[in-house]
C-alpha positions, 0 to 999 in steps of 0.5 A, a space after each residue: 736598418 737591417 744591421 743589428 741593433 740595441 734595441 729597448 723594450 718596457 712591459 713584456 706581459 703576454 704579448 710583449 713577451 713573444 714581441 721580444 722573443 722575435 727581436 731576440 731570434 732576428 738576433 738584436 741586443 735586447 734590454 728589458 723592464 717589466 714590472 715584476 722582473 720574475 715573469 721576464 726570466 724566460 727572456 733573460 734566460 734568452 739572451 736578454 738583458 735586464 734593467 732595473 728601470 725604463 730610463 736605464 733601459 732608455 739610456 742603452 737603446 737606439 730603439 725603444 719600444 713600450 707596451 703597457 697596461 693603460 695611459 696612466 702606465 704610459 705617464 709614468 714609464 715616460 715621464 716619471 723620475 725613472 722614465 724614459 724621457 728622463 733618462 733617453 739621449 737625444 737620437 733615441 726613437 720611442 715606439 709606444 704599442 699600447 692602446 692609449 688616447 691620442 692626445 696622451 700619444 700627440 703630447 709623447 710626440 711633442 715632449 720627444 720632439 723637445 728633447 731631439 728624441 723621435 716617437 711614433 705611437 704604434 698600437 697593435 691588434 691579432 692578441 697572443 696569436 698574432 703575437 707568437 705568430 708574428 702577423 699583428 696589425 700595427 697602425 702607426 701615426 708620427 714621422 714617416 720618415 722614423 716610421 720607414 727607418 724602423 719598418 724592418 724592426 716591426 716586419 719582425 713581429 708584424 704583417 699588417 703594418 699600415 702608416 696612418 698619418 700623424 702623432 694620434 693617428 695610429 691610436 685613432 686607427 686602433 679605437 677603430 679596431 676595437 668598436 669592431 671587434 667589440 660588435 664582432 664579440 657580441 655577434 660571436 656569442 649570440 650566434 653560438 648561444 644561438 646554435 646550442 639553443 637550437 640543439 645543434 653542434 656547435 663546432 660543426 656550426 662554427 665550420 660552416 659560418 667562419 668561413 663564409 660572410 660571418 667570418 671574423 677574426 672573433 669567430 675564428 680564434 675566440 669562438 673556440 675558446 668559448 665552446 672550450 671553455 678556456 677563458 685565459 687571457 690572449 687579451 685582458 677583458 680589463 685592457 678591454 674595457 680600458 679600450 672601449 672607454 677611450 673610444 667612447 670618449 674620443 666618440 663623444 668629443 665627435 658627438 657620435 653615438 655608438 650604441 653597439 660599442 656601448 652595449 658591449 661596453 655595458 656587457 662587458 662592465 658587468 662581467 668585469 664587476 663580477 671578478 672576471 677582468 683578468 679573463 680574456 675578452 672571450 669570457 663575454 660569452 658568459 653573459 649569455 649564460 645562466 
């Protein structure tokens, strides 16, 4: 599949946007929905084009790729009298990048099936970074044989790509990925209200530990922002904690306990009831300050 394609694309929010950018530049006839059309006219102005629903953009493509903000998004763009599902011909692949539950992407599977349709559900991690740069990790679950025919589509914006297993397996894997980040957040905030505590420098403390045992992607990329103070959001804290409920419930159905996602989950709860959700996931390090 290295011709060039039609190619959908529903939900251009932070990392959507650069998603579309490198499938753009590799030269593909892309179409877009986003919800409030004003924040895709950069993508327009690219070469874009734009629909009015998902299932016009359904209607169009070969390859459909989603990115919303929770379950219930990933419903109604499927399913709703607009959707996908709706208005998609059989043949079209659907590809669903949000984090959602694995039941919800099993039943995508199944419904696609039913219709001579093809899903894979392939949640991503790296955040806006990752994203620009075209290195996310994206963990797949489906078909082999559909996930090995649209592989050149996510090298364009992937590093990371790893084949999980079945519909379910690539959002089982990325619940996996957010119980650690979120213990790898909760450890970058207290080592750094750590350092400042003991009257150190803390980006000469961040030069020592990132690269050493301590590293993490968390350390490396989020714990700058911190000391910055720049609390925008390349992750939403409110997607966030969308993410760790699900993984707490999928850990609960396991009768696993998880006491270091919950006290994150907790933490973050709190910030969240304090209006800052729409910041990144690095303004945790605010409940560590008074």
């Amino acid at each position: 599949m290295s011709e060039k394609m039609q190619i959908g694309f529903v939900g251009t929010g932070v990392m959507g946007k650069s998603i579309v950018m490198h499938l753009l530049k590799a030269g593909h006839e892309v179409t877009i929905y986003t919800r409030t059309k004003e924040k895709a006219d950069e993508l327009v102005d690219m070469g874009a084009k734009w629909a009015n629903t998902p299932g016009e953009v359904a209607s169009q493509v070969r390859v459909l790729f989603s990115m919303v903000g929770y379950p219930s998004d990933v419903e109604e763009v499927y399913n709703g009298d607009q959707g996908i599902f709706v208005h998609g011909k059989p043949g079209l692949i659907v590809v669903d990048l949000t984090t959602s539950t694995p039941s919800l992407a099993i039943d995508l599977n199944d419904k696609a099936q039913s219709l001579g349709m093809s899903s894979l559900d392939a949640p991503v991690s790296g955040g806006d970074v990752g994203a620009k740069n075209g290195k996310l990790s994206i963990m797949v679950g489906g078909d082999i044989k559909i996930f090995n025919t649209i592989s050149p589509i996510f090298d364009l914006f992937g590093e990371n790509i790893v084949y999980q297993g079945p519909a379910g397996a690539g959002q089982h894997t990325k619940m996996a990925n957010q119980i650690a980040i979120a213990s790898s957040m909760i450890a970058a905030c207290e080592a750094l209200t750590y350092a400042i505590e003991a009257k150190l420098d803390p980006e000469m403390v961040l030069k020592s530990i990132t690269s050493g045992a301590a590293g993490s992607w968390s350390l490396t990329n989020l714990a700058p922002r911190m000391l910055k103070e720049n609390y925008a959001p390349g992750f939403y804290m409110k997607h966030f904690i969308k993410d760790m409920g699900i993984a707490l419930d999928e850990a609960e159905k396991m009768n696993l306990r998880l006491p270091g996602l919950e006290l994150a989950f907790t933490q973050y709860q709190e910030l969240a009831a304090r209006g800052l959700e729409n910041e990144g996931t690095q303004s945790l390090i605010k409940a560590y300050r008074t």
